[in-house]
Predicted model as a PDB file, atoms N, CA, C, CB and O in Angstrom, pLDDT in the B-factor column:
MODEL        1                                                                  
ATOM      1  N   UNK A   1      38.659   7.772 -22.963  1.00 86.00           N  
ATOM      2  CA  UNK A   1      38.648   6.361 -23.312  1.00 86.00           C  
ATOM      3  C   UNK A   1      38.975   5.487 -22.104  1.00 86.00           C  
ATOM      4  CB  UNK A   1      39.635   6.090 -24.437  1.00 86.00           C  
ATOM      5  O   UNK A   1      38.334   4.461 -21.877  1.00 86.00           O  
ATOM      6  N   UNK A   2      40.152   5.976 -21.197  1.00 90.00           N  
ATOM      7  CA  UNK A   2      40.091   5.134 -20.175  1.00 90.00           C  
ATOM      8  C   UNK A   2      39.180   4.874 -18.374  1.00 90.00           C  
ATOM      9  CB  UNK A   2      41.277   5.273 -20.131  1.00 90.00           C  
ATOM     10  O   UNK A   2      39.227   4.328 -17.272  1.00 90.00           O  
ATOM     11  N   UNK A   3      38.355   5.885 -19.395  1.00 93.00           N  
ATOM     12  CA  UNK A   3      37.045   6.202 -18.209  1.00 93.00           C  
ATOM     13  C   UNK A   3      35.686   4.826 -18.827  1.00 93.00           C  
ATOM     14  CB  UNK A   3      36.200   8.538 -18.503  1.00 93.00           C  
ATOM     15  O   UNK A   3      34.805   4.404 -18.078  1.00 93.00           O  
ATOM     16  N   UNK A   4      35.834   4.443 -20.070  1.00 94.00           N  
ATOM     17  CA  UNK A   4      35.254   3.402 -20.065  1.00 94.00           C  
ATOM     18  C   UNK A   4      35.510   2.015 -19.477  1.00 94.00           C  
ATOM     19  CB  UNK A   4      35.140   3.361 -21.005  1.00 94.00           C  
ATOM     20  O   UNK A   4      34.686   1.103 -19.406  1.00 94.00           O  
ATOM     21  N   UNK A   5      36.831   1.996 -19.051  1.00 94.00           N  
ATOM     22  CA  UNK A   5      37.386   0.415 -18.394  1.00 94.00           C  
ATOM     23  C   UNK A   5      36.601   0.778 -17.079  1.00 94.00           C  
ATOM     24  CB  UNK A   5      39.476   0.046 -18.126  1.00 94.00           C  
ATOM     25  O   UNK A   5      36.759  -0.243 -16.409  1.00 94.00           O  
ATOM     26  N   UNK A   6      36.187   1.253 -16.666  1.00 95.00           N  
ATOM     27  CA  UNK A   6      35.743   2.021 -15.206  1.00 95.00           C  
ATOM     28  C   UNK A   6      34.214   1.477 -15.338  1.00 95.00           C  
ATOM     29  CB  UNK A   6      35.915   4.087 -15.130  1.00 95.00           C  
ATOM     30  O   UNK A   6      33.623   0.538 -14.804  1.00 95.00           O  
ATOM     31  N   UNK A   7      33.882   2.331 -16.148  1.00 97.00           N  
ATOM     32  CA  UNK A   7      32.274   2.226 -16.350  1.00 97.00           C  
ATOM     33  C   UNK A   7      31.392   1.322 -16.891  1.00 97.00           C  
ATOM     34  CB  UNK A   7      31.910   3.058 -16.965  1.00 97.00           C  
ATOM     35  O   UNK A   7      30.211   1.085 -16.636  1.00 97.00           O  
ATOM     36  N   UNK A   8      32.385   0.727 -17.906  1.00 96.00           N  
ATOM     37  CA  UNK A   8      31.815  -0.533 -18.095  1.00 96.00           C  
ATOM     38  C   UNK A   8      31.240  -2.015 -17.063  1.00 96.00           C  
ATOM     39  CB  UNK A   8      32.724  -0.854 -18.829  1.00 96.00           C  
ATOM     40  O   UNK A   8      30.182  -2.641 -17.142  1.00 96.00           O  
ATOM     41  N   UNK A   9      32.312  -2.188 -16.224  1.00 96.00           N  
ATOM     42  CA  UNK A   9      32.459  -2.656 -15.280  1.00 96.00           C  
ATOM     43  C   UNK A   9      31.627  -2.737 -13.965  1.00 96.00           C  
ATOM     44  CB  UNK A   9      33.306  -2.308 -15.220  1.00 96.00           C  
ATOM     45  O   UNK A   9      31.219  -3.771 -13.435  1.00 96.00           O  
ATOM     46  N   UNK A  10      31.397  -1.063 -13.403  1.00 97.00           N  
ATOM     47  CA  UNK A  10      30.368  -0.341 -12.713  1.00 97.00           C  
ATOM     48  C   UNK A  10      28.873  -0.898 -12.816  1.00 97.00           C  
ATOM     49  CB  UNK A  10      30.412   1.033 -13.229  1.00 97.00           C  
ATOM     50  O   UNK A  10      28.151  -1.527 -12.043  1.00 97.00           O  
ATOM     51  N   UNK A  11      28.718  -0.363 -14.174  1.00 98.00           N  
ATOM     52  CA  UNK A  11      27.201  -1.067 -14.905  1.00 98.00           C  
ATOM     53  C   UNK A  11      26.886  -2.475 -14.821  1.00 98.00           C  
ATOM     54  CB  UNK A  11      27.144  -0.913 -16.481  1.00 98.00           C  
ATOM     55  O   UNK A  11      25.697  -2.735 -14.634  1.00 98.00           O  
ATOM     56  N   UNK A  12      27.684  -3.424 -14.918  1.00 98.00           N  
ATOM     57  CA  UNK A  12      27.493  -4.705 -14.945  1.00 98.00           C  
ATOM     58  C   UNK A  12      27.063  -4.940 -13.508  1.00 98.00           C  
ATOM     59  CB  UNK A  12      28.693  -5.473 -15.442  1.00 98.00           C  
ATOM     60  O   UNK A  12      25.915  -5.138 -13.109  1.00 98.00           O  
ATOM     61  N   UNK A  13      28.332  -4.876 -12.708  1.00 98.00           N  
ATOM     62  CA  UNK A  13      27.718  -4.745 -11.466  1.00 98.00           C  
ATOM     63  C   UNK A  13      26.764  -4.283 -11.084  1.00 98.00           C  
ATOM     64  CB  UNK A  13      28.191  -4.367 -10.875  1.00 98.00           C  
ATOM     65  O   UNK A  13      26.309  -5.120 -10.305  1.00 98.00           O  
ATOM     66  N   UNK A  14      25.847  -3.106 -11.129  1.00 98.00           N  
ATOM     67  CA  UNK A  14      24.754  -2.150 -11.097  1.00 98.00           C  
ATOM     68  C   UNK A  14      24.230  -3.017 -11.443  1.00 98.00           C  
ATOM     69  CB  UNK A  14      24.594  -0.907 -11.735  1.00 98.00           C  
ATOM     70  O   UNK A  14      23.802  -3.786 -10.583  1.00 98.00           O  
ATOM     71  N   UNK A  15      24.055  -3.254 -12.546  1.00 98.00           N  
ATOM     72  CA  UNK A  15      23.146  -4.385 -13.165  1.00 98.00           C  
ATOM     73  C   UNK A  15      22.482  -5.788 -12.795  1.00 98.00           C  
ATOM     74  CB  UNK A  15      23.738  -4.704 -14.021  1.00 98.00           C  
ATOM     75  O   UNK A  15      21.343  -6.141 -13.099  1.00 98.00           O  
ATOM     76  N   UNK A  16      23.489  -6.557 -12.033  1.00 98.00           N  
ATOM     77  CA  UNK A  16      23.835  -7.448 -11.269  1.00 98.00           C  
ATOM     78  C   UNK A  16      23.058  -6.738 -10.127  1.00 98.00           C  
ATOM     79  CB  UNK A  16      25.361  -7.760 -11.191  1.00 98.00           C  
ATOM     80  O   UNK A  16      21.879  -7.077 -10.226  1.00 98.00           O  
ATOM     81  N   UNK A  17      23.186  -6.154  -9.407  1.00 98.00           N  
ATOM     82  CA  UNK A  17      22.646  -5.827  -8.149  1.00 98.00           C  
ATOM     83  C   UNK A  17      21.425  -5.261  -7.833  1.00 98.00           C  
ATOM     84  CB  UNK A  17      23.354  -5.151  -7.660  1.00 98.00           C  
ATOM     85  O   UNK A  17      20.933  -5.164  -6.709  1.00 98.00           O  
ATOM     86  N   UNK A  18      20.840  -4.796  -9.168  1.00 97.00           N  
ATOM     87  CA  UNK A  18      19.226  -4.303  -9.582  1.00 97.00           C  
ATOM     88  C   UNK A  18      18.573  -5.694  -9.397  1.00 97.00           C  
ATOM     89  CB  UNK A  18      18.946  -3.602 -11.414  1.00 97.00           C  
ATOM     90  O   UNK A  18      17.632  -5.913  -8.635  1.00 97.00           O  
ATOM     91  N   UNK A  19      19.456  -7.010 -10.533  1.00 97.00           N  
ATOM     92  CA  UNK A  19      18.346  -7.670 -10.721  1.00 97.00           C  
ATOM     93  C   UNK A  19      18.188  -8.828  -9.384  1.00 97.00           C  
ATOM     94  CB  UNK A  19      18.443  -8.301 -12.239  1.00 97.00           C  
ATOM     95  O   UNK A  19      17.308  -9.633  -9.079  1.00 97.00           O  
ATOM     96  N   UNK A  20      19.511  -8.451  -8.787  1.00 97.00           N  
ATOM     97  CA  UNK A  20      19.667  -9.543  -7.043  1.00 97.00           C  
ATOM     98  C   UNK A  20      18.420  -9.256  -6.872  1.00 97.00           C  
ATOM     99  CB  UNK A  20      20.831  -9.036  -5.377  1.00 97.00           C  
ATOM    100  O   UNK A  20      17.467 -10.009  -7.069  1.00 97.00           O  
ATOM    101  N   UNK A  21      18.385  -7.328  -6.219  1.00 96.00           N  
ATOM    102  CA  UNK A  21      17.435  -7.068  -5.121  1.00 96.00           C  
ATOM    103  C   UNK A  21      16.135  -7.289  -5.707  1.00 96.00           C  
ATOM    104  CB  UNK A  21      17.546  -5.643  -4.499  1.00 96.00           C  
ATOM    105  O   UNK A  21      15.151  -7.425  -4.979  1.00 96.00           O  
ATOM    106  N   UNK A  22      16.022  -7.351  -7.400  1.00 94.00           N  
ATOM    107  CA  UNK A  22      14.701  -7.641  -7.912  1.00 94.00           C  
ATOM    108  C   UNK A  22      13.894  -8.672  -7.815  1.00 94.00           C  
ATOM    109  CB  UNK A  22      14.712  -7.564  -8.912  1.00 94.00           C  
ATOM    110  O   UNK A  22      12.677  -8.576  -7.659  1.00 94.00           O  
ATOM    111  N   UNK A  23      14.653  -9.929  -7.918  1.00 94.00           N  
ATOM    112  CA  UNK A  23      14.550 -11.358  -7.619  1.00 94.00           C  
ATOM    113  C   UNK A  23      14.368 -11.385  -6.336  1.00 94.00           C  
ATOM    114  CB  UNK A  23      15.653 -12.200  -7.992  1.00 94.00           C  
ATOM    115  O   UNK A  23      13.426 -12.121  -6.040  1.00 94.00           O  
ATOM    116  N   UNK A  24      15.220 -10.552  -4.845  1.00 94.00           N  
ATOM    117  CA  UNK A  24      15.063 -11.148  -3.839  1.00 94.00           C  
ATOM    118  C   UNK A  24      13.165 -10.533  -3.350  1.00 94.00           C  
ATOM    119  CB  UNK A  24      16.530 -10.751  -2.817  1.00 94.00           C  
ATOM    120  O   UNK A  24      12.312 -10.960  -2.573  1.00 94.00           O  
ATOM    121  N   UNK A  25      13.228  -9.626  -4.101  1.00 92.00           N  
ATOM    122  CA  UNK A  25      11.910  -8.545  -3.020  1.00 92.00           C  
ATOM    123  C   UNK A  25      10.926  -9.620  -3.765  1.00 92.00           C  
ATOM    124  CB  UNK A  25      11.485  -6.158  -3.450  1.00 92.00           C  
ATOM    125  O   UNK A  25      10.064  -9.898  -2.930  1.00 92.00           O  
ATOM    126  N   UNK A  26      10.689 -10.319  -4.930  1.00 90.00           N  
ATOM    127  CA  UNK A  26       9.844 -10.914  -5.457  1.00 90.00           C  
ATOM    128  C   UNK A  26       9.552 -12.346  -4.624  1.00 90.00           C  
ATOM    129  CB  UNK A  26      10.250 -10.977  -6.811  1.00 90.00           C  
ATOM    130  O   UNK A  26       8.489 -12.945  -4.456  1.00 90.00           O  
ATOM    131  N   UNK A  27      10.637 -12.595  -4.262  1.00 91.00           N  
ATOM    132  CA  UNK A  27      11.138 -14.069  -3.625  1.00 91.00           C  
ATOM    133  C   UNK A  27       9.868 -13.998  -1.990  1.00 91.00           C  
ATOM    134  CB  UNK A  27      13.539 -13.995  -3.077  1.00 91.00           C  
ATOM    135  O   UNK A  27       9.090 -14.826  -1.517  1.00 91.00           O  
ATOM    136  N   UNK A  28      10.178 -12.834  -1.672  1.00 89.00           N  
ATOM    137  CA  UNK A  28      10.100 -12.610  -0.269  1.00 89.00           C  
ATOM    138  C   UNK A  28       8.295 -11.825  -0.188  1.00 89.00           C  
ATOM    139  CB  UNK A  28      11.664 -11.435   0.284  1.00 89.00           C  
ATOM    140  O   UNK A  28       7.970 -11.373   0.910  1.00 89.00           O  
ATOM    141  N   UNK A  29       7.371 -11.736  -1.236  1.00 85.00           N  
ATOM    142  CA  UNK A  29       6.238 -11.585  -1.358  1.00 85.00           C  
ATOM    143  C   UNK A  29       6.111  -9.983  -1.522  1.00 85.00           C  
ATOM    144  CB  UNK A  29       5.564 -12.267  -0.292  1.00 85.00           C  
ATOM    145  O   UNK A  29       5.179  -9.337  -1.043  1.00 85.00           O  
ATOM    146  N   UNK A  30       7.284  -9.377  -2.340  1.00 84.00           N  
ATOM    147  CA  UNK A  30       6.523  -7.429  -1.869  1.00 84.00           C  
ATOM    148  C   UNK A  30       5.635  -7.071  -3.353  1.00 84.00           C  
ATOM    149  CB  UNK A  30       8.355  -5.615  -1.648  1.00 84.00           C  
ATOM    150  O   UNK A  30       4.994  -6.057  -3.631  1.00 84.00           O  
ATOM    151  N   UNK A  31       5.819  -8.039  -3.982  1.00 82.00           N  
ATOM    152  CA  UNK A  31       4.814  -7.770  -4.976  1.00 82.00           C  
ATOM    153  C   UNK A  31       3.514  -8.827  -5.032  1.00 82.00           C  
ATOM    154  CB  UNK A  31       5.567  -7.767  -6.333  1.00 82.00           C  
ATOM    155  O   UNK A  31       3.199  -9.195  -6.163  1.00 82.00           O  
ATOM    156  N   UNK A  32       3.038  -9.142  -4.346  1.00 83.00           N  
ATOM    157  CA  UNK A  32       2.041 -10.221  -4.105  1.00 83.00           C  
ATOM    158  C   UNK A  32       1.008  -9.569  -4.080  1.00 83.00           C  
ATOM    159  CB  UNK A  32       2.140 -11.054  -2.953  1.00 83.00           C  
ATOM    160  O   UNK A  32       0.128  -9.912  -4.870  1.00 83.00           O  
ATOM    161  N   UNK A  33       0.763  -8.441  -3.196  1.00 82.00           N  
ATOM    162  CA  UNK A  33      -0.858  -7.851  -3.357  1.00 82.00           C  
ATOM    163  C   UNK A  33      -0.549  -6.443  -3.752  1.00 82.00           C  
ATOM    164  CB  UNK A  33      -1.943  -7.876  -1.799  1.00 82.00           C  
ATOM    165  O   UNK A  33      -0.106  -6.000  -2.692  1.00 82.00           O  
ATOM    166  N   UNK A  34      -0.496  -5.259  -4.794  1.00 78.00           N  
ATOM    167  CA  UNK A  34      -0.200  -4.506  -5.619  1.00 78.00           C  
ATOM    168  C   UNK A  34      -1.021  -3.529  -5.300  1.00 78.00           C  
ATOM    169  CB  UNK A  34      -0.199  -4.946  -6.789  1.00 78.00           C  
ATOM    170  O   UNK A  34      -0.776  -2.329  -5.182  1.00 78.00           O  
ATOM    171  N   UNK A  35      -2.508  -4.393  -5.100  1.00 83.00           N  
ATOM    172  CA  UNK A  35      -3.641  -2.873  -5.261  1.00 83.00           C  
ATOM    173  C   UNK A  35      -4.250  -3.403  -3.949  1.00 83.00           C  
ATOM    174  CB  UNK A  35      -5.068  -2.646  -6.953  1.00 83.00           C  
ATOM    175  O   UNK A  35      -5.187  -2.683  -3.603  1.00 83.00           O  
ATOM    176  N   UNK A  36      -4.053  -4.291  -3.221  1.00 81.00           N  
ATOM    177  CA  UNK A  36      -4.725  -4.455  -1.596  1.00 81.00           C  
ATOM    178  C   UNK A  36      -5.001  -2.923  -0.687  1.00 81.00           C  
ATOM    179  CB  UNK A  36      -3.421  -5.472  -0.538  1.00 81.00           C  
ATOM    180  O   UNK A  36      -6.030  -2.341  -0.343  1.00 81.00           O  
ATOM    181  N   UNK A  37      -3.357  -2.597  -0.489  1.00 77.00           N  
ATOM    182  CA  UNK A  37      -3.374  -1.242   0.242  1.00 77.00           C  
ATOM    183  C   UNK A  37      -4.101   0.113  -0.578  1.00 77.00           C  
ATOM    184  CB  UNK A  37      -1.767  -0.888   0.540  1.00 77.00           C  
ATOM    185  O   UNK A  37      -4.777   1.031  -0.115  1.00 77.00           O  
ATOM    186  N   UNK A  38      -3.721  -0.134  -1.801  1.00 78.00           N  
ATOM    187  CA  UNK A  38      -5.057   1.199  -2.089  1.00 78.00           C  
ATOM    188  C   UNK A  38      -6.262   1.242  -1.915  1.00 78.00           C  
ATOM    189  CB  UNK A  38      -5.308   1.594  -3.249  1.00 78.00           C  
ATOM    190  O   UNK A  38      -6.915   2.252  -1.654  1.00 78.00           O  
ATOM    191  N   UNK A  39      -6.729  -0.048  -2.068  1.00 78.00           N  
ATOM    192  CA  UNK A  39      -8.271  -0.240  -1.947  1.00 78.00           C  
ATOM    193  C   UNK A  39      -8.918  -0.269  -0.476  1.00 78.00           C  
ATOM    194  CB  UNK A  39      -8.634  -1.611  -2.627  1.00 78.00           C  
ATOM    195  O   UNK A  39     -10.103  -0.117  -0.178  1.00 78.00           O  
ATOM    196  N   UNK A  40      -7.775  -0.514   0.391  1.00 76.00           N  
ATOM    197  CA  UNK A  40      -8.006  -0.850   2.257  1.00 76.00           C  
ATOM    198  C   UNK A  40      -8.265   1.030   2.746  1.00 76.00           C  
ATOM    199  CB  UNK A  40      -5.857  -1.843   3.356  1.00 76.00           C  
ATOM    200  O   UNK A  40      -9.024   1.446   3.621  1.00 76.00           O  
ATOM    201  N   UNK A  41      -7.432   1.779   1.919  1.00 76.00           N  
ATOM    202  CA  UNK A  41      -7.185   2.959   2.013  1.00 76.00           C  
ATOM    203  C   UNK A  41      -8.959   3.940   1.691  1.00 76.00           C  
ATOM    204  CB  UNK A  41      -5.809   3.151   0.878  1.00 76.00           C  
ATOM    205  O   UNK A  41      -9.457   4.789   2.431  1.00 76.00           O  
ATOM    206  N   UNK A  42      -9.493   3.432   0.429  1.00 78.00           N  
ATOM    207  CA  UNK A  42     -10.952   4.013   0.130  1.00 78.00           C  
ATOM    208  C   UNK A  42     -11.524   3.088   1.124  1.00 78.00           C  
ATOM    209  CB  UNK A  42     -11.647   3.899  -1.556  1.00 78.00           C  
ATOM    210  O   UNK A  42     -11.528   3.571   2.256  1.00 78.00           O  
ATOM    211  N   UNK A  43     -11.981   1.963   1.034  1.00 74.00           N  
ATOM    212  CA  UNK A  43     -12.736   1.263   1.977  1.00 74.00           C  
ATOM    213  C   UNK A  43     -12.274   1.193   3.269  1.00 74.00           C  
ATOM    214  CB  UNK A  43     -12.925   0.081   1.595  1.00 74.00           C  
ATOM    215  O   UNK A  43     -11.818   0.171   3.781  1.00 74.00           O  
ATOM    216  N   UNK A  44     -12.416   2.571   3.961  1.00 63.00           N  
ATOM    217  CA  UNK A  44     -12.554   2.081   5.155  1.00 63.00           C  
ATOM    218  C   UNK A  44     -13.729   2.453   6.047  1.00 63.00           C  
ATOM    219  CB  UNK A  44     -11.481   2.348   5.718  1.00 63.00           C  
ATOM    220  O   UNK A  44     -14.599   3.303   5.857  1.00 63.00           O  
ATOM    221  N   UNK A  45     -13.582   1.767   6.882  1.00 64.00           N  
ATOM    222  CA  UNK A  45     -15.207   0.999   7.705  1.00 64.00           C  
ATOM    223  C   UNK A  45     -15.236   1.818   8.848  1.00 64.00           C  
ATOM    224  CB  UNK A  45     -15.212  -0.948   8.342  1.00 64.00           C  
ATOM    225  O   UNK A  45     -16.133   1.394   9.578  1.00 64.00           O  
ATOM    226  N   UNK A  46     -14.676   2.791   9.345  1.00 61.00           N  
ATOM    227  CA  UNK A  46     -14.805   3.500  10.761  1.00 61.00           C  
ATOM    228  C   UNK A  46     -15.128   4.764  10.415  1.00 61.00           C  
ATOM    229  CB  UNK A  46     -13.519   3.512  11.715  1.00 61.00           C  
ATOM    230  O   UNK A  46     -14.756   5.335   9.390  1.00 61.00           O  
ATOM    231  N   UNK A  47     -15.941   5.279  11.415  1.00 62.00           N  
ATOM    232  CA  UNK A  47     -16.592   6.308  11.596  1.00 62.00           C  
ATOM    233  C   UNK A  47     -16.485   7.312  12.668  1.00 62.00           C  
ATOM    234  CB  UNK A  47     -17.557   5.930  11.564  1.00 62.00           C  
ATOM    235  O   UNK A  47     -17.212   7.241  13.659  1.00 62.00           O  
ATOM    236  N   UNK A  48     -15.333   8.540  12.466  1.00 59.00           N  
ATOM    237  CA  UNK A  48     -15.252   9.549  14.087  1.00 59.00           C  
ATOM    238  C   UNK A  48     -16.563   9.813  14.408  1.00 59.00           C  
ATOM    239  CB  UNK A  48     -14.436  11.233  14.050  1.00 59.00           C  
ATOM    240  O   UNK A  48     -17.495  10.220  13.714  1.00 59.00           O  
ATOM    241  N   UNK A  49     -16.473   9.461  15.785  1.00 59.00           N  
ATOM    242  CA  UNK A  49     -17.565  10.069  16.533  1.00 59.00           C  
ATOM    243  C   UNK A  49     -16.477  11.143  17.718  1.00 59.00           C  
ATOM    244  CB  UNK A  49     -18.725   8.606  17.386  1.00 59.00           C  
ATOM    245  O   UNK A  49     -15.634  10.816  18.553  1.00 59.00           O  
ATOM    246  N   UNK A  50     -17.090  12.700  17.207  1.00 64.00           N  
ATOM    247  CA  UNK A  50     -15.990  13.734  18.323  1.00 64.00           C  
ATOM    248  C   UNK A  50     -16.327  13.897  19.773  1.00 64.00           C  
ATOM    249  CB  UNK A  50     -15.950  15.383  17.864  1.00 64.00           C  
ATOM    250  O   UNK A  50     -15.678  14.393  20.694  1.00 64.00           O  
ATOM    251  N   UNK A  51     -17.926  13.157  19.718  1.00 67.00           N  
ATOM    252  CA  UNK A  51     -18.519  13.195  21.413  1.00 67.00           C  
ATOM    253  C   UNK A  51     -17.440  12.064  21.962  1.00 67.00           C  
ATOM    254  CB  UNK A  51     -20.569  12.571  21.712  1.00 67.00           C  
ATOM    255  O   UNK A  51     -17.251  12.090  23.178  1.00 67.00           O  
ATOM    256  N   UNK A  52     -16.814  11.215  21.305  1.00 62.00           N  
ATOM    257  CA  UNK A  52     -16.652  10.382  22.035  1.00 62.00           C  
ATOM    258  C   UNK A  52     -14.681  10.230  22.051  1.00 62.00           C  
ATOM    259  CB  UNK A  52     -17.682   9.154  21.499  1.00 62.00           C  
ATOM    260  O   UNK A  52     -13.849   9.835  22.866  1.00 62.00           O  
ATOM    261  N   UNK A  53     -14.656  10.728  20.831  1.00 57.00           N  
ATOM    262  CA  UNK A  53     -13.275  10.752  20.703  1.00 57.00           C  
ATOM    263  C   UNK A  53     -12.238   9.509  19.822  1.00 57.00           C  
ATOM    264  CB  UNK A  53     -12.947  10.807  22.121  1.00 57.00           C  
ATOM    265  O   UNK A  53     -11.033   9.376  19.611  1.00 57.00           O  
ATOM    266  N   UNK A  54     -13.096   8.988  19.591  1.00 56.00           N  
ATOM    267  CA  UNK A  54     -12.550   7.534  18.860  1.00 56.00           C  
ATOM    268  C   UNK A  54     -13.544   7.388  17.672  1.00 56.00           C  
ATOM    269  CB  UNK A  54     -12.647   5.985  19.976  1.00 56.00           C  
ATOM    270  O   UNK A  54     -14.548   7.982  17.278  1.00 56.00           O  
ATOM    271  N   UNK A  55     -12.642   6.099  17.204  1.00 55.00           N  
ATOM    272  CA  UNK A  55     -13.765   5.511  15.736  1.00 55.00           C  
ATOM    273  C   UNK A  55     -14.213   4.090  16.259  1.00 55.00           C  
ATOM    274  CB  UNK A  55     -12.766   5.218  13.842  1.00 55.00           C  
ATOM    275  O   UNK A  55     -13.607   3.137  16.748  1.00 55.00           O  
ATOM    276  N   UNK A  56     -15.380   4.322  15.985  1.00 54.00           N  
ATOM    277  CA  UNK A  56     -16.479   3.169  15.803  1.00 54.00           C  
ATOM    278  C   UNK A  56     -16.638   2.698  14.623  1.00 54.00           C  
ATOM    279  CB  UNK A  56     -17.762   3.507  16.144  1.00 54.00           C  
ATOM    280  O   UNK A  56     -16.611   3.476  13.669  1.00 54.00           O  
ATOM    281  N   UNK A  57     -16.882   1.008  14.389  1.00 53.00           N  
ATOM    282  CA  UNK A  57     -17.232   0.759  13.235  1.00 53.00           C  
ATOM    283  C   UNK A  57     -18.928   1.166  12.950  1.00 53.00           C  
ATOM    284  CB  UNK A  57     -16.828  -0.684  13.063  1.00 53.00           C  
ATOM    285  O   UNK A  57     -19.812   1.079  13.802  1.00 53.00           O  
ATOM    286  N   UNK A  58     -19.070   1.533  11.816  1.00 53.00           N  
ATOM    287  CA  UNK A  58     -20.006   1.610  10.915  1.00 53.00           C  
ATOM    288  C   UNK A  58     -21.201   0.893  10.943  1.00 53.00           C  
ATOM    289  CB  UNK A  58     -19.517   1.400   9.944  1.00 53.00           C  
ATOM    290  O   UNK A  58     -20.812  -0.177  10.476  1.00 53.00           O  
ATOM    291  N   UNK A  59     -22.575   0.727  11.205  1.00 56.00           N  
ATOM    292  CA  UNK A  59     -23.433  -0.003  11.051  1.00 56.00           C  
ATOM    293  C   UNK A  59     -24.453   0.450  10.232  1.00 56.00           C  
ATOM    294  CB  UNK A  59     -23.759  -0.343  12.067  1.00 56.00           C  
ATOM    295  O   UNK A  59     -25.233   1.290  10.680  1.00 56.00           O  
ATOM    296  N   UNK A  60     -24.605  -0.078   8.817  1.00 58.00           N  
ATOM    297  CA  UNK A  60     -25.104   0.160   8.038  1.00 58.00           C  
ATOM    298  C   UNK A  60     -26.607   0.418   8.421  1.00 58.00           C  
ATOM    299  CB  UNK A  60     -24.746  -0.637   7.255  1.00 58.00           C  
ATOM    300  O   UNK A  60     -27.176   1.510   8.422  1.00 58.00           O  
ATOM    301  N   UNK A  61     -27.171  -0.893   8.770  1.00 58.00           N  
ATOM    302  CA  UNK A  61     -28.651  -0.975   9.344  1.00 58.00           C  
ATOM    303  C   UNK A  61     -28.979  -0.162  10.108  1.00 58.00           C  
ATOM    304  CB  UNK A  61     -29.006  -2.010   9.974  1.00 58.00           C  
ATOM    305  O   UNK A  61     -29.998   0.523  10.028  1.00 58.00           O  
ATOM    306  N   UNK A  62     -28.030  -0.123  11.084  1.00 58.00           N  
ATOM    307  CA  UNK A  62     -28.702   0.976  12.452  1.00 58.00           C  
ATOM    308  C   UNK A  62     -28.483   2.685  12.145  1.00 58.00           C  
ATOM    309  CB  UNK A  62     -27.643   0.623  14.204  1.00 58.00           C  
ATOM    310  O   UNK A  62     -28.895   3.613  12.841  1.00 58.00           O  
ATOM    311  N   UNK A  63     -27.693   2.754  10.863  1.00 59.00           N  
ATOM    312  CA  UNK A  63     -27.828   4.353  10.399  1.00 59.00           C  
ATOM    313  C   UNK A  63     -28.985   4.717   9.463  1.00 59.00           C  
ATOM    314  CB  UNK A  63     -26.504   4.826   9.592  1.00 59.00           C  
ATOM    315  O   UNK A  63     -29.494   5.837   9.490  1.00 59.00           O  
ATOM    316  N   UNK A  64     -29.393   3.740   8.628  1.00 61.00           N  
ATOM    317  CA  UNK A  64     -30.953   3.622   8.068  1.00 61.00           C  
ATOM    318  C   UNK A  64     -31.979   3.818   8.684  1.00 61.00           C  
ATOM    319  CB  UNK A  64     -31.306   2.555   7.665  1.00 61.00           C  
ATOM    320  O   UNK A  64     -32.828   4.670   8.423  1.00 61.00           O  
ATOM    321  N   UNK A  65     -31.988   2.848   9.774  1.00 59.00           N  
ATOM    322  CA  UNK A  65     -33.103   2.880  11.038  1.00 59.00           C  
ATOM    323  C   UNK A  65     -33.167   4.248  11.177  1.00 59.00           C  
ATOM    324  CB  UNK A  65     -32.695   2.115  12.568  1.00 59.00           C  
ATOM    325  O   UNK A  65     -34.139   4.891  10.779  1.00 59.00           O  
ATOM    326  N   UNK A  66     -31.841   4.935  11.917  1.00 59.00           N  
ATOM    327  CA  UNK A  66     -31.962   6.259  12.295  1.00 59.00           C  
ATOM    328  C   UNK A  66     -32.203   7.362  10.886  1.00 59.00           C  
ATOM    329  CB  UNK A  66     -30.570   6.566  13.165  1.00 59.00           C  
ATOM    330  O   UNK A  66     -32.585   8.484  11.217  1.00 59.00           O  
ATOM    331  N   UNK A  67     -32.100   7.238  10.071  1.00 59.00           N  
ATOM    332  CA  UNK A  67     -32.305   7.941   8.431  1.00 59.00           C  
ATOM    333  C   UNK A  67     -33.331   8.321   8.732  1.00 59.00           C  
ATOM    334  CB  UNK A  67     -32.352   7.119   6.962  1.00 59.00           C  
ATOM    335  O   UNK A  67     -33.551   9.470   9.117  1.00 59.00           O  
ATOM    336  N   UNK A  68     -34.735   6.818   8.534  1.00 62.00           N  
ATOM    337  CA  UNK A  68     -35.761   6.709   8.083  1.00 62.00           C  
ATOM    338  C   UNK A  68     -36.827   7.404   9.553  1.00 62.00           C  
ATOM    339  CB  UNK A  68     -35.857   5.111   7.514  1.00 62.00           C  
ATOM    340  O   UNK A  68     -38.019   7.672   9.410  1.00 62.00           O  
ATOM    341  N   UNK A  69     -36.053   7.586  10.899  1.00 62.00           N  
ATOM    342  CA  UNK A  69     -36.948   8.135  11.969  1.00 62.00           C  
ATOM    343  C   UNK A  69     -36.613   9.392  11.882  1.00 62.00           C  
ATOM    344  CB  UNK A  69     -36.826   7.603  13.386  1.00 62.00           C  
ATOM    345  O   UNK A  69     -37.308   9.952  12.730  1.00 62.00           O  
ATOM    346  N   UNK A  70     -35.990  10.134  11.384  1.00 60.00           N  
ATOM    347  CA  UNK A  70     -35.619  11.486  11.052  1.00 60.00           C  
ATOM    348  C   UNK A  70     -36.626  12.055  10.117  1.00 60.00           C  
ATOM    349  CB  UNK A  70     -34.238  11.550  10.452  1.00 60.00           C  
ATOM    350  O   UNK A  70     -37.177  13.141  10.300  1.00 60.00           O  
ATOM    351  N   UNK A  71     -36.814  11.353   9.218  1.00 56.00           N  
ATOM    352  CA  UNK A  71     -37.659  11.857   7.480  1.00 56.00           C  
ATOM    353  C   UNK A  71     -38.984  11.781   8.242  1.00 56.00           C  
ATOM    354  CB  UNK A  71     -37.569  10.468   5.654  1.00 56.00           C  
ATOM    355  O   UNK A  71     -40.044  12.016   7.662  1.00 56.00           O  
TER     356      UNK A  71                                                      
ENDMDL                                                                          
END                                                                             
């Protein structure tokens, strides 16, 4: 029983300090874009090239061009 004067107390505080840091991270934009980084993560636009050692962006047109002189 006198482990509840303890714990009661604890919790409030806890409580108190969940909803600070909840309010502050909201305040400060960390929930503003939710699904940005997953979607940046599938869409991405670079392409290894190992002759060369780096990524190049992607050119849609000029990999068609080369498609269609292959076939």
């Amino acid at each position: 029983m006198e482990s509840i004067y303890i714990l009661i107390p604890l919790s409030i505080i806890l409580a108190f300090l969940i909803g600070y840091f909840f309010w502050w991270s909201g305040k400060n934009g960390q929930f503003d874009d939710l699904e940005g980084p997953a979607h940046r993560i599938i869409m991405d636009d670079d392409e290894y090239h190992p002759e060369e050692g780096k990524s190049k962006p992607v050119d849609s047109a000029a990999e068609e061009k080369h498609d269609q002189r292959q076939s």
